[in-house]
VEXTI-37090 format. One record per residue (C-alpha): residue in three letters; y, z, x. Coordinates in steps of 0.05 Angstrom, whole numbers, plus 5000, padded with zeros to 4 digits. Example, Ala and Ser with C-alpha at 12.3 -4.5 7.8 and 13.67 -1.06 7.14 Angstrom:
// residues 2
Ala491051565246;Ser497951435273;
END
This chain:
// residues 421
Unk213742930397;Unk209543380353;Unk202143250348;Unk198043500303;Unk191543850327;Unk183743820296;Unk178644250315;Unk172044010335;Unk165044070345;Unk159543660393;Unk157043460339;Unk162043120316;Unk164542840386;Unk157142520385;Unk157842190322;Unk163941840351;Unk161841630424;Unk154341660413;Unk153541270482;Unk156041850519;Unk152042360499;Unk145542550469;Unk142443120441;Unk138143340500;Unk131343470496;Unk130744240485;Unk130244840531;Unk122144820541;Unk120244810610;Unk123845020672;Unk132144910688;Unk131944310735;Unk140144170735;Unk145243870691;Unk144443300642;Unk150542850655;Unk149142450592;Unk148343010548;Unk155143330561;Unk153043700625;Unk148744170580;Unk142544510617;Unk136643960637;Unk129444370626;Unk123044060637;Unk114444150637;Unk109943580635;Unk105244020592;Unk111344230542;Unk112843580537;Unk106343270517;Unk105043920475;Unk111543760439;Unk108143080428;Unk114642790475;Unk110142410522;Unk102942250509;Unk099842350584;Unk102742890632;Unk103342400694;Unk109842300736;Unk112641810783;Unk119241970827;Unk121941500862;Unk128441410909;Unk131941120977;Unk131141731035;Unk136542201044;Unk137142190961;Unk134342790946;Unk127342540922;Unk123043070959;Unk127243590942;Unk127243370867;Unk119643450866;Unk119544140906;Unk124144410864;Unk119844220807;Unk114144540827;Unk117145140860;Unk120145310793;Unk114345130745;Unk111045690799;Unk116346170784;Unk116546150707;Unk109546020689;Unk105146350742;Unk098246420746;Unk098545810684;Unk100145370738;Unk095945080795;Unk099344740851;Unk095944150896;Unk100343790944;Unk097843140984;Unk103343211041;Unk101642641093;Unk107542851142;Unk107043611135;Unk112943681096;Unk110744271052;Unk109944811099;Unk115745221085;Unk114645161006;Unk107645331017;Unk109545961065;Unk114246141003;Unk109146150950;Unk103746360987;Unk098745640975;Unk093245611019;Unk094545051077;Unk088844571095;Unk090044211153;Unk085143591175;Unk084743391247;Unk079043041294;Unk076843641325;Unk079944131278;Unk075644751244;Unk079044451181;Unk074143921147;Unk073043811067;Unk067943371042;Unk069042881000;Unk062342730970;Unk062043460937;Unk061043400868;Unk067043730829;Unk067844000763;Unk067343620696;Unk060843200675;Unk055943070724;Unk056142310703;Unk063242270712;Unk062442630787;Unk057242030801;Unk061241430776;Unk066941900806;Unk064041900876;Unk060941190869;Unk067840860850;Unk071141250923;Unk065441000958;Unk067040400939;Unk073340410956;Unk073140691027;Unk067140141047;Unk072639661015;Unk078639921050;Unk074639821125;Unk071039121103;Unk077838801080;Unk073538481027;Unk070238590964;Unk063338830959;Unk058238340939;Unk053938550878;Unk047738740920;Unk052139160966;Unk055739470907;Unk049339660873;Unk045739940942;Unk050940290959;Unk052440560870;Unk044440700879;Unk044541150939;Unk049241640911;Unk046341640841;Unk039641900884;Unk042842300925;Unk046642620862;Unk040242730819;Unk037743120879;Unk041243620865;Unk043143800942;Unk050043640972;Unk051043011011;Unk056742771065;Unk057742101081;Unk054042181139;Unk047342281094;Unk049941601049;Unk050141191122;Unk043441391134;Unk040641311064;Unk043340571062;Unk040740401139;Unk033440661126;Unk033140551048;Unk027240981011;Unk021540540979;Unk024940730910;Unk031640410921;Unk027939800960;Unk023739690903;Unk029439690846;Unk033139220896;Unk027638650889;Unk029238570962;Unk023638621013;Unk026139161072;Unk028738541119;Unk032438241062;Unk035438921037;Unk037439131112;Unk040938511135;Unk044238471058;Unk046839271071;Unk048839211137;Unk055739181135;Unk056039711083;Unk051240131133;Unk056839931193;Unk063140141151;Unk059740781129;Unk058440911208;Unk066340691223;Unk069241191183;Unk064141821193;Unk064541591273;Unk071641451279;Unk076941391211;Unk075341961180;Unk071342361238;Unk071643131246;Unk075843171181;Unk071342821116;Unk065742681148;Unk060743321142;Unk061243921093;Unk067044221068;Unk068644831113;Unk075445161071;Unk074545751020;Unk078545530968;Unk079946080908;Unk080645540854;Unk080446130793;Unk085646550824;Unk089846270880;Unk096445960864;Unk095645340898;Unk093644860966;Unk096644421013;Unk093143881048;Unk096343681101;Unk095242991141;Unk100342901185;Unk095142981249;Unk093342151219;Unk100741991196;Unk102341471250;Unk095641091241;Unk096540621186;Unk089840401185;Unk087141161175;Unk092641441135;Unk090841051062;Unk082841201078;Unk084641941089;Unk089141961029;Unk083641720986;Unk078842151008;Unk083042831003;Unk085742590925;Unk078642470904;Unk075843140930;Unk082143500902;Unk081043120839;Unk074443340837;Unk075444000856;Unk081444110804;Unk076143830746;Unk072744420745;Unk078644880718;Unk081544570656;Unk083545180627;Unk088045220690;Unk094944720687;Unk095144380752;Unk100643890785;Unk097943480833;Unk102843140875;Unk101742530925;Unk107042440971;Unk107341761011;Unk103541470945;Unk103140750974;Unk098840931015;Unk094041190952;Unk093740640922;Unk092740120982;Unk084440300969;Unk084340680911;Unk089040340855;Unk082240280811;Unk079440990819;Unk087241220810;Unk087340800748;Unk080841160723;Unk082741800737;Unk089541870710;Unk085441730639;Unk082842350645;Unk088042790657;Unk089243080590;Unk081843240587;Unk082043680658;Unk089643910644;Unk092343550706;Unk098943220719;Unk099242740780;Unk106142620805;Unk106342100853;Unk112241990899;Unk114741420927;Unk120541010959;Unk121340380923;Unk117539910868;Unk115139460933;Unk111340050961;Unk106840070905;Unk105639370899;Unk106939060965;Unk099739420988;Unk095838860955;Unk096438130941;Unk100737900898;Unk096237630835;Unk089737990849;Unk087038500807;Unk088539050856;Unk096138860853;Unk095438900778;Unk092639570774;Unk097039770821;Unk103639560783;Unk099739700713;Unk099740480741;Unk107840420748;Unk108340220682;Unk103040720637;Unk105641260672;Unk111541610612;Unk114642040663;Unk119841680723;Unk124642000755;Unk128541460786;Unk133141620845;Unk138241170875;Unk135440540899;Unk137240020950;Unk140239340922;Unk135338860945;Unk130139280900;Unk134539500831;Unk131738860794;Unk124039000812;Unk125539680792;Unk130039400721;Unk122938990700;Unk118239480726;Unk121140000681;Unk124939680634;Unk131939970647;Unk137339700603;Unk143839440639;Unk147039980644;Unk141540350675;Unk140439790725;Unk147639870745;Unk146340720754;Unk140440510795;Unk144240310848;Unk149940760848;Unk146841490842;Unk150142020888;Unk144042430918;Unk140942930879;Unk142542440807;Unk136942130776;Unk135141680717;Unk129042120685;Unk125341740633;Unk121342080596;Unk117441740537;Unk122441290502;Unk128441590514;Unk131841820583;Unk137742130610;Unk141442200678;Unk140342840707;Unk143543260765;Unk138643650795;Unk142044340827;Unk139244720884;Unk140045500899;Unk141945610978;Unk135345830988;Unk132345280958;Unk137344810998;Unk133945011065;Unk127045111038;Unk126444381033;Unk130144061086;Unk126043531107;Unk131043331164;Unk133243981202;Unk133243551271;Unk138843091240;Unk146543221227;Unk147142681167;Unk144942731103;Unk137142851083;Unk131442971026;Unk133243681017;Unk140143851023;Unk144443430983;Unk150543800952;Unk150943950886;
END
């Protein structure tokens, strides 16, 4: 039977199914795939567009997804590309705990700093950085902190905290760079200064610092020995270079060193990255949980500053628990920790197992449909929210790109980097 026919715009189709697609979000930034809920139309994105174009109000990111759904390859895409279109306008820094980023580092030519007891390779993490010298004190202070925390098991107690905030203020105001190895022995044999602002007599101070004095010795003898504990020994061209990858995988399998490590590296690349504001960087963590299990509080600090220094952190991770699961459940640590989930504008939410769609549905605040995505993404297909509004995005790899990031070239089934598209 005869119909008769209407022609028609997108416009108008989105007027009458506005749930199935939505205007998009503009073609600033680089071509990451196809955005399935915007009528397959081209999916661009920058952190620093976006918060220029007022989208999002901090540049930070967090991806997360099950393996084998193309989360890794999601992120090295992203950078690869935001290397390719904007240059020398953007400064690449890659925490890669299993020495993943080898072959994208090769390909863009970022310098590779590799770790290891015994290696030529060390980087200190007491250096002071960029930015304001006050902020490089509390800066170092808050990852002393931190690492003395991470091999007590405990908090400090206040006269601990202050001997040990003391010491590196000193040490600072000196003027002269410092390791760790220099803090141990400035907290063992204290100068009459710091005894004296203690109220402590020697004996008192000595046994009240000793097991700050005994953690210091752990981790410059042992944790973090040979790689953080002297100066930093890498030439570094931070004005010019495209980019550096640290990579820890000589401490992957020790899950007492790894988060330590971790911590160390991100605050002297932090620090390091401070001192170039006029320079775009994206600093990504892989293995973030392990971050965080020490550091949620200085990561919570520094993430305030990164529109001041012109740094986006993109941590990556597998699943809401890894995050959270690093610290007890109702302690401040576990708050920070899941309060750094939710400031963050910027997730890029993979497929996730079904056991951990509901942590991820609060956490982010997915609507029901979402939560039902969550759990049923093909590999490469992600949930991006970005500010208030999101969309489910493809991403699409070149061939090159598909074997550039293979993360599983020893297996036959599917992987990180080369999901089809």
């Amino acid at each position: 039977m005869p119909v008769e026919w209407q022609r028609t715009t997108m416009a108008h189709l989105a007027s009458v199914y506005p749930f199935h697609s939505d205007v998009g979000f503009g073609s600033r930034g680089v071509l990451m795939g196809a955005n399935v809920t915007g009528g397959m139309s081209g999916f661009y994105f920058d952190p620093f567009e976006f918060y220029r174009l007022q989208i999002l109000t901090n540049p930070n990111m967090i991806v997360m997804g099950s393996v084998g759904f193309g989360k890794s390859a999601t992120v090295k895409a992203l950078v690869r590309r935001l290397k390719a279109v904007y240059g020398a306008d953007r400064y690449l820094a890659v925490i890669d705990p299993k020495g993943e980023y080898t072959a994208v580092a090769t390909d863009l030519g970022l310098t590779i700093v590799r770790p290891r007891p015994g290696g030529t390779d060390r980087i200190n993490p007491m250096d002071s950085g960029g930015g304001d010298a006050d902020d490089s004190i509390i800066a170092r202070q808050r990852l002393a902190a931190q690492l003395v925390v991470g091999v007590l098991g405990r908090d400090l107690t206040p006269i601990e905290d202050a001997v040990l905030g003391w010491a590196i203020e000193r040490r600072s105001r000196s003027g002269a760079t410092f390791t760790l190895r220099d803090l141990r022995d400035e907290i063992s044999d204290p100068p009459d200064d710091l005894v004296r602002i203690s109220r402590h007599s020697p004996l008192e101070l000595a046994r009240a610092t000793t097991p700050v004095a005994f953690a210091l010795d752990k981790l410059c003898a042992r944790t973090l020995r040979g790689m953080f504990d002297g100066p930093t020994t890498v030439d570094i061209d931070w004005a010019e270079g495209p980019g550096i990858v640290i990579d820890l995988s000589a401490v992957y399998n020790n899950n007492e060193a790894l988060p330590l490590v971790i911590t160390a590296a991100t605050h002297w690349l932090s620090g390091a990255l401070r001192d170039r504001p006029e320079r775009r960087s994206i600093q990504v963590i892989e293995e973030a949980w392990a971050a965080v299990q020490h550091g949620a509080a200085y990561f919570q600090a520094s993430l305030k500053l990164s529109r001041l220094y012109g740094i986006a952190t993109v941590f990556v991770l597998h699943r809401p628990s890894d995050f959270t699961a690093q610290t007890d459940d109702g302690t401040a640590s576990s708050k920070i920790a899941a309060g750094l989930l939710s400031d963050i504008q910027t997730r890029v939410l993979l497929r996730q197992p079904p056991e951990q769609v509901a942590a991820a549905a609060e956490l982010f605040d997915l609507t029901e449909r979402e939560r039902t995505w969550l759990g049923q993404l093909v590999p490469g297909r992600a949930i991006w929210h970005i500010g208030s509004r999101s969309a489910v995005v493809q991403t699409l790899l070149t061939e090159n790109e598909k074997v550039l990031f293979d993360t599983d070239a020893g297996m036959s089934g599917t992987d990180d980097g080369r999901f089809d598209v």
